[in-house]
N, C-alpha and C positions, 0 to 999 in steps of 0.2 A: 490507223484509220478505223472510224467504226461505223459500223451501219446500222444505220435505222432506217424508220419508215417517215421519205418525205409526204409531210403532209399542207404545206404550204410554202411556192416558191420563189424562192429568191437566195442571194447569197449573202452572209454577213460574216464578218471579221470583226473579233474585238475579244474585250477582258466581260468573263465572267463572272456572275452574281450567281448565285447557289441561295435559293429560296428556302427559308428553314422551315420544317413539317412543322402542323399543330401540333402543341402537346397541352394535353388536358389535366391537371392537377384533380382530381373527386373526391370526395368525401363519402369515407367507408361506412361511418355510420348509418343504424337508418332510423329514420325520420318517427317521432310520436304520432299514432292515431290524430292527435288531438291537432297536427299540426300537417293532416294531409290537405284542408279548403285549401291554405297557404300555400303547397308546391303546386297545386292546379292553378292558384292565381297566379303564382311566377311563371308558370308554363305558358298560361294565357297571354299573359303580359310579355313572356320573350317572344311567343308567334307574333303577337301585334307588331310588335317593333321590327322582326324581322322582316314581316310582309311589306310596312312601310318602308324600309333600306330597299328590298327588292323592285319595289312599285321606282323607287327613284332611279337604282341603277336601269331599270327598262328605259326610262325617260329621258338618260344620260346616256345611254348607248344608241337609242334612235338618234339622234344629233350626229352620232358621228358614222353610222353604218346603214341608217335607215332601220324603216319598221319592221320588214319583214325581218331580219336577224335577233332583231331584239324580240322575237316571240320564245324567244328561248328561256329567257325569264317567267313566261306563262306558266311553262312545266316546272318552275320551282314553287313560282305559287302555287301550283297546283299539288304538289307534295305536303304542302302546309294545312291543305283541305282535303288530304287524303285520309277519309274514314280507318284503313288498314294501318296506315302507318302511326293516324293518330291514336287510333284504340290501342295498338300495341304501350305505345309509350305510358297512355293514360293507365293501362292494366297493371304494368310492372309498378308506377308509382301507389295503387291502389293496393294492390295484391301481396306488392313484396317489400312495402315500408319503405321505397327507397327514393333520395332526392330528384327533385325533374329533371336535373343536368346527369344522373346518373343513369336515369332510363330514357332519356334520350341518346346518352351516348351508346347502351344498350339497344335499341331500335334500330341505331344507324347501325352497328354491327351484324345487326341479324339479318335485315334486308342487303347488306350490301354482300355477304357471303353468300346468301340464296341464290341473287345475281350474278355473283361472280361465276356459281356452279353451274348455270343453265347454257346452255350449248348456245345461242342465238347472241351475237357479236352486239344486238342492240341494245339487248336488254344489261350488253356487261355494261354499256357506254353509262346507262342510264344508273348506274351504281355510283359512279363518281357526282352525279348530280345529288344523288342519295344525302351523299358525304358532303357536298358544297353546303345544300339547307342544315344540314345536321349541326355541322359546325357553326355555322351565322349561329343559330341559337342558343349553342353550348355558350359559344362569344358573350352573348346577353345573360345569360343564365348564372355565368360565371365571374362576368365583370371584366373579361379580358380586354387586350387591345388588339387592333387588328394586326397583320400581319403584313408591317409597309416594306415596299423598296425602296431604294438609294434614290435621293433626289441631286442631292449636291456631288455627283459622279457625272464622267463621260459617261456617254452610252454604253451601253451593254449587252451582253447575250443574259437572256435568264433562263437558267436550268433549274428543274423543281422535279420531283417524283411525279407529280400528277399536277396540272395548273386546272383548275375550275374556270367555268365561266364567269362567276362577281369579280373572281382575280384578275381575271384577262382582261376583265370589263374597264379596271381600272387603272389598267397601263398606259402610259402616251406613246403612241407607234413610232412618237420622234426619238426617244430614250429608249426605248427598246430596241434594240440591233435586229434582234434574232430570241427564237426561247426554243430550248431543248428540252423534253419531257420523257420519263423513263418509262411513262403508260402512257395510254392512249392510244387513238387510231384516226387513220383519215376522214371517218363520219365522224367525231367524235362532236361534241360539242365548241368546243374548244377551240378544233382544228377547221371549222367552220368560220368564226367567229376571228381566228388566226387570218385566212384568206379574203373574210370582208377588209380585215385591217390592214391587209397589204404585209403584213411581218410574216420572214422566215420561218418555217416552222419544222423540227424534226423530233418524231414520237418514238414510241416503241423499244428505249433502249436499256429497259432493264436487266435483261440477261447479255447484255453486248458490251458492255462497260466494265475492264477487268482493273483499273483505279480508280475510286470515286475521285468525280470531277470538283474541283475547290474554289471558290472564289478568288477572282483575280489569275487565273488561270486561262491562254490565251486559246482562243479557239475559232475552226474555223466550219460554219456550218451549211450547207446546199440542201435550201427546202426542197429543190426540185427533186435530186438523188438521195435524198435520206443522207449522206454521207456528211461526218462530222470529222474533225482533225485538231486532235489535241496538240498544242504545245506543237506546231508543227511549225517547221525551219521555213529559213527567209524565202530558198527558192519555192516552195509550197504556196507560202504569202503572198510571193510578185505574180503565182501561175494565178489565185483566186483573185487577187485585185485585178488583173487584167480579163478573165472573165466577169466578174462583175462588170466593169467596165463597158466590155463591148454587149453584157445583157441589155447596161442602161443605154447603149448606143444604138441598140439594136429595138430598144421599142421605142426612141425616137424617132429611125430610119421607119418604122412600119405604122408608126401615126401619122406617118407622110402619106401612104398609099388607102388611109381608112375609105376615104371620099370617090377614088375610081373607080372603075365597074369593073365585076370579077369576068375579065373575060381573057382568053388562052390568045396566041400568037394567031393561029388560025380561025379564030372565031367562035366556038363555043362557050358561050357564058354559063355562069352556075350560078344558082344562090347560094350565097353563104350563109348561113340563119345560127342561130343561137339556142341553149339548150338551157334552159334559167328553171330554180325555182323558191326565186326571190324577186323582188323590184330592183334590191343593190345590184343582182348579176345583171339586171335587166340596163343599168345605168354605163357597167362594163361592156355590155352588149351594143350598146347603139355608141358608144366611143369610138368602136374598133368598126364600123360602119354597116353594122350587120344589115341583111334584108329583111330580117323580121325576127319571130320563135316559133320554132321548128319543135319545140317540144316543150313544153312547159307542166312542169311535174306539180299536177293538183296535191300528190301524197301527204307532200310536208303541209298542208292547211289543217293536213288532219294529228297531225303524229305534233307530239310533245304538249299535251291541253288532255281535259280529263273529260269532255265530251266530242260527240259532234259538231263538225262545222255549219252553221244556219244557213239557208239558205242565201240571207242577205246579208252575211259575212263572206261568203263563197262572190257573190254578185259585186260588192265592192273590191274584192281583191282581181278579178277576173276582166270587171271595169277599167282600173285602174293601169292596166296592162297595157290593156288595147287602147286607151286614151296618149297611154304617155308612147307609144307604136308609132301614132301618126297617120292609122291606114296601112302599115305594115303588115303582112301578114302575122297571126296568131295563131298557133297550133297546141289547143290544150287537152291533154292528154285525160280522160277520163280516168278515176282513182283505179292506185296498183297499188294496192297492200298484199301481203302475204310475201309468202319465200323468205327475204333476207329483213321485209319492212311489217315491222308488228304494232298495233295500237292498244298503249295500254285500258285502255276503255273500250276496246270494242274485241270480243275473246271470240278466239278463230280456235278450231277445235287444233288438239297436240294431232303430228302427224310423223308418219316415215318417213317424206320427203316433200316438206311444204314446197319446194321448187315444183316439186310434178301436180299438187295437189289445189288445193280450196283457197285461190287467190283473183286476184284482177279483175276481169268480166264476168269469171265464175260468178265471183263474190257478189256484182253487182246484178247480173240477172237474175240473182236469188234472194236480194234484200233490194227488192223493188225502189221502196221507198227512197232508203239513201241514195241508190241509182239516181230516180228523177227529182231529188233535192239537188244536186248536180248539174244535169242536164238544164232543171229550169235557171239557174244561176246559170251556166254561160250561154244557153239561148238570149237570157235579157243584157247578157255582155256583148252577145252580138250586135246590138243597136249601136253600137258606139266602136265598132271599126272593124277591118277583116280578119274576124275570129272566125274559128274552123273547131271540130271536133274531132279526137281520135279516141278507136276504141284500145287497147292491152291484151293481148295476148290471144289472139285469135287464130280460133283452129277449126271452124266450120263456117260453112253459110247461114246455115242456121243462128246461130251465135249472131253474127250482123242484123239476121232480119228483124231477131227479138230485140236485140239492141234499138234498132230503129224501129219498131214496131211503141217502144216506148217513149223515144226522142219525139215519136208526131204526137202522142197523148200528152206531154208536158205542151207541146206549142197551142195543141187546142186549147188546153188550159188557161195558156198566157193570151191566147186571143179571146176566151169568152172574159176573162180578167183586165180585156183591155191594156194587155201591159207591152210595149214596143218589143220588138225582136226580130230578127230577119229569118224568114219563114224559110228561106233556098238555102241554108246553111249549107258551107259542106262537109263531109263528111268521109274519115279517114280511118286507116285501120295500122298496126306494127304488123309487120312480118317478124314476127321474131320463134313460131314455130317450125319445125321440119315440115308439118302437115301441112301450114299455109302456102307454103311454098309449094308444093306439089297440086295444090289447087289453085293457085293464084291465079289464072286465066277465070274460072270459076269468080270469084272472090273480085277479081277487076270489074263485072257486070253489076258487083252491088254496089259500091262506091266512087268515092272520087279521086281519092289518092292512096296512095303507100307511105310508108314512111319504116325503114328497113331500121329494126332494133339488132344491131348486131351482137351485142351483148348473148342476148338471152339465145338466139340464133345461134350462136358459137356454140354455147355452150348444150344445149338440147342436139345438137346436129354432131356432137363428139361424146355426147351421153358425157359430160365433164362438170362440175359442180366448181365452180371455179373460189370458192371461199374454204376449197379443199387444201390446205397447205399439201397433204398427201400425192394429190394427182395434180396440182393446179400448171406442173409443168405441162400437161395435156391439153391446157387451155391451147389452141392455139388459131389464131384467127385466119393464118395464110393457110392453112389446111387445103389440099385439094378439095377436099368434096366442100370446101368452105365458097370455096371460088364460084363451084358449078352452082350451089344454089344461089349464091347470088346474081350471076348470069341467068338465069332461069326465073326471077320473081321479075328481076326489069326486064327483062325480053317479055314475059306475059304483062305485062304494066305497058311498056310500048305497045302489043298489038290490040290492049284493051282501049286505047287513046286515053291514059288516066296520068297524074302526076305522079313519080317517082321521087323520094328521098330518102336518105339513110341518117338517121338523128344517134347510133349508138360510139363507143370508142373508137374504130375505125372510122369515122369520117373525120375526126379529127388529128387521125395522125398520117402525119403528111408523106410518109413511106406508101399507103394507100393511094393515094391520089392519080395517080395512072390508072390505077383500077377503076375506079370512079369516071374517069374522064371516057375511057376506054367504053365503058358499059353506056355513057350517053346519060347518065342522071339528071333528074332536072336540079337538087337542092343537094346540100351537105349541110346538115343542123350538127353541132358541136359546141364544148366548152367557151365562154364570151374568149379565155386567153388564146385558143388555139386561132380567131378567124383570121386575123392579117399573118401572122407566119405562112398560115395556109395561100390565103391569096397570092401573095408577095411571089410564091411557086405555080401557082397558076396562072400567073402574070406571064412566066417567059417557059413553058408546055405546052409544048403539040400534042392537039387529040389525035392526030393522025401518026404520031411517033407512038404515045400509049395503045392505041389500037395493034399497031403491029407486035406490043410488049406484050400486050393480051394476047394473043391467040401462041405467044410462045409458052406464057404463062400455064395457059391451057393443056401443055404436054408434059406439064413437070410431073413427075411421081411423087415426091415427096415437099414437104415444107420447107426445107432447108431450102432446095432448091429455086422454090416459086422466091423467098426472102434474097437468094442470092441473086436472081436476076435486078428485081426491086431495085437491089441496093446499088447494084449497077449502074441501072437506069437513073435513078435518084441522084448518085456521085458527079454523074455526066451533067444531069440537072442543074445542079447547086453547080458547077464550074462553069457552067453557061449564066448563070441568074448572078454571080460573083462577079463574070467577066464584062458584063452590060452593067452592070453599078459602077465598076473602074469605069467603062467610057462612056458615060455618061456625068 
């Protein structure tokens, strides 16, 4: 067995393909004075053509993933118009006599090892895109051919060291089984673009691989668990076919219940909402018959492009949300950059610990402008269906009232502007600090709703950085003091009469879900894959059963303990929700 990290899931079975790496032949010599116009016109000439390959693969992969995915392509054009990367290249040809296929392959070296040294997990992702442009053009430069897969073969798993985006771009997810990658990461690009396409996906396995894997070689791969299985014997075979099996039986059985209303034995209903930040998740989303979006992450409009979002690029994307909703509710999360999410065009100063430091509302109460470039883009999305606003990372009142102090100066705006918007918006906040949570009674008088980031909540309330492999065993979310504050934001949330949800990891795993019920939430926003599992268990649970599991919960000392109840309760659960599918 070997383990990686799942980053797109499902299960697949079958013979392997083994992707062969570039290899680039160059030319030692270097180049006549007299003969540098020449390698800046073939330089020119390879970007031209490569821009135009890129502009089509964008145009080819919206057809099958939608637009929002395909912005991922932007960020390679945008490497092609990048002043740093291109001065480098144009210097070495200039300075050190050498051919443009040479100092481009030079460029791509120097940037992608800079990357690879800087501690920020984004900036490594953004190396292999380095490497994807780099190569397109070496490709042209050099006269090469591309580097195709098997067409006249069964399907297959493909294993490669690293799969780029243009590669992915160009696979049919019906001949792909599965692809295993020996780099990469769950945000990757890749791994993104993996889970719009629906194919298995398992990263991370270059020090976990003790024979390199060969073509033709059978293997057996769970995007879900990371877990890969070479050459593994028949009964291994019959256990994953019959999982697979009841996976694909099992989201038949839950596209039956998408339509019914999320309500418990005894009558309390929830929302189940959606946590998107694409239009594709958003198509996932209303499949599995969500109530709305509970969180919709503006970040990615800004990250992978080498400026600013416009205003009326923000308005059309924000538009287009709440149109294809239906009057559903929308909940769009005002920008959270910093900590783990960095913009290569917009330089946030280096810090000890960007997590505690110069991010989110920070950011946007101090760079006004982009702020209410924002604000006025989904004020005028408001016209056009139940959109909501939430602020990130809030730790005073202060903070809210500037925030809204600046939301009413864009609305004046849009009224002396004449431009539609709905004036009563409402207006929401994350609990995801220690702090908020201790004033949240406070904090209920200024708004309209909550919406509980459990994420970041975990982790500031355990003082735990959780991208820490070191400590990340301390991550932990059943933590007592985890429980109390959460009891303590929705108890001041109920006696404020305000909405209550929780959009972070926990709401969507369904060990949770007592808790939730138990505490009286109004919403659970989560992953589009997680809402009908979830339902499907909240279809046949007693709030009045979780209630009592609550306040036992209440007395655990430790984590284990609070998980061993859970797990209990949940056992008992699922033997009840298994036993009503039989007789019925």
């Amino acid at each position: 067995m070997i383990q990686g990290i799942g980053a797109s899931p499902g299960i697949a079975i079958g013979k392997s393909f083994v992707l062969p790496n570039w290899e680039w032949e160059l030319p030692e010599q270097k180049i006549d004075v007299a003969d540098l116009a020449r390698e800046f016109e073939r330089l020119y000439e390879g970007i031209r053509t490569s821009k135009s390959e890129i502009e089509q693969m964008k145009d080819e992969l919206r057809e099958v993933v939608g637009t929002e995915e395909s912005y991922i392509f932007d960020a390679h054009l945008a490497i092609l118009e990048d002043p740093v990367f291109m001065n480098e290249i144009q210097g070495i040809i200039q300075r050190q006599y050498k051919a443009a296929e040479v100092a481009v392959k030079e460029a791509i070296d120097h940037f992608v090892t800079m990357f690879d040294l800087l501690d920020d997990e984004y900036m490594k992702e953004r190396a292999l895109d380095i490497k994807d442009v780099g190569n397109r053009l070496l490709k042209h430069l050099l006269g090469a051919p591309e580097i195709t897969l098997p067409l006249d073969t069964q399907p297959f798993i493909l294993v490669a060291k690293e799969l780029s985006p243009s590669q992915l771009a160009h696979l049919n997810p019906s001949h792909v089984l599965g692809i295993a990658t020996m780099a990469g990461s769950m945000t990757s690009h890749s791994s993104i673009m993996a889970r719009a396409l629906g194919i298995p996906l398992v990263v991370g396995l270059e020090s976990k691989v003790e024979e390199p894997i060969q073509t033709g070689d059978t293997l057996i791969i769970d995007g879900g668990t990371g877990i890969i299985h070479l050459e593994p014997n028949e009964e291994l075979t019959v256990r994953y076919a019959e999982l697979q099996r009841r996976q694909q039986e099992a989201n038949h059985r839950l596209k039956g219940i998408a339509s019914i209303r999320p309500v418990t034995p005894d009558g309390k209903e929830m929302e189940l909402s959606a946590n998107i930040s694409s239009l594709k998740e958003l198509d996932i989303a209303l499949g599995s018959g969500t109530y709305g979006v509970g969180l919709f992450r503006t970040e990615f409009l800004y990250m992978d492009r080498h400026r600013l979002p416009k205003e009326e690029e923000q308005f059309d994307v924000y538009r287009s949300v709440a149109e294809k909703l239906s009057g559903r509710p929308l909940i769009i999360r005002t920008l959270d950059i910093g900590g783990d999410k960095q913009l290569d065009y917009f330089e946030l100063p280096e810090e000890e610990n960007p997590f505690l430091g110069y991010r989110a509302i920070r950011i946007c109460l101090d760079k006004t402008d982009l702020f209410k470039t924002q604000l006025r883009a989904i004020l005028r999305a408001s016209a056009y269906g139940e959109v909501k606003i939430m602020y990130p990372l809030i730790s005073s009142v202060e903070e809210v009232q500037s925030a809204n102090a600046l939301l009413e100066e864009a609305k004046r705006e849009l009224v002396a502007e004449g431009i539609p918007h709905r004036s009563d918006i409402e207006v929401g906040i994350m609990i995801e600090l220690p702090a908020a949570v201790m004033i949240a009674d406070l904090l209920a008088d200024e708004v309209d709703f909550f919406s509980i980031g459990t994420n970041d909540l975990v982790q500031f309330t355990l003082a735990v950085d959780r991208m820490n492999d070191q400590i990340s065993h301390l991550y932990e979310p059943y933590h007592p003091a985890v429980l109390r504050m959460l009891k303590t934001t929705v108890e001041a949330a109920k006696r404020g009469g305000i909405h209550v949800g929780v959009c972070g990891e926990l709401a969507g795993d369904i060990r949770a879900l007592p808790i939730w019920l138990a505490l009286d939430v109004d919403e659970l926003s989560m992953s589009a894959n997680s809402i009908l599992p979830i339902k499907e268990r909240l279809l046949c649970m007693k709030q009045q059963n979780s209630r009592r599991l609550f306040d036992d919960l209440m007395v655990c000392r430790t984590s284990e303990a609070v998980k061993q109840l859970l797990h209990d309760f949940n056992q008992l659960a699922e033997r009840e929700a298994t036993a009503g599918q039989h007789s019925t």
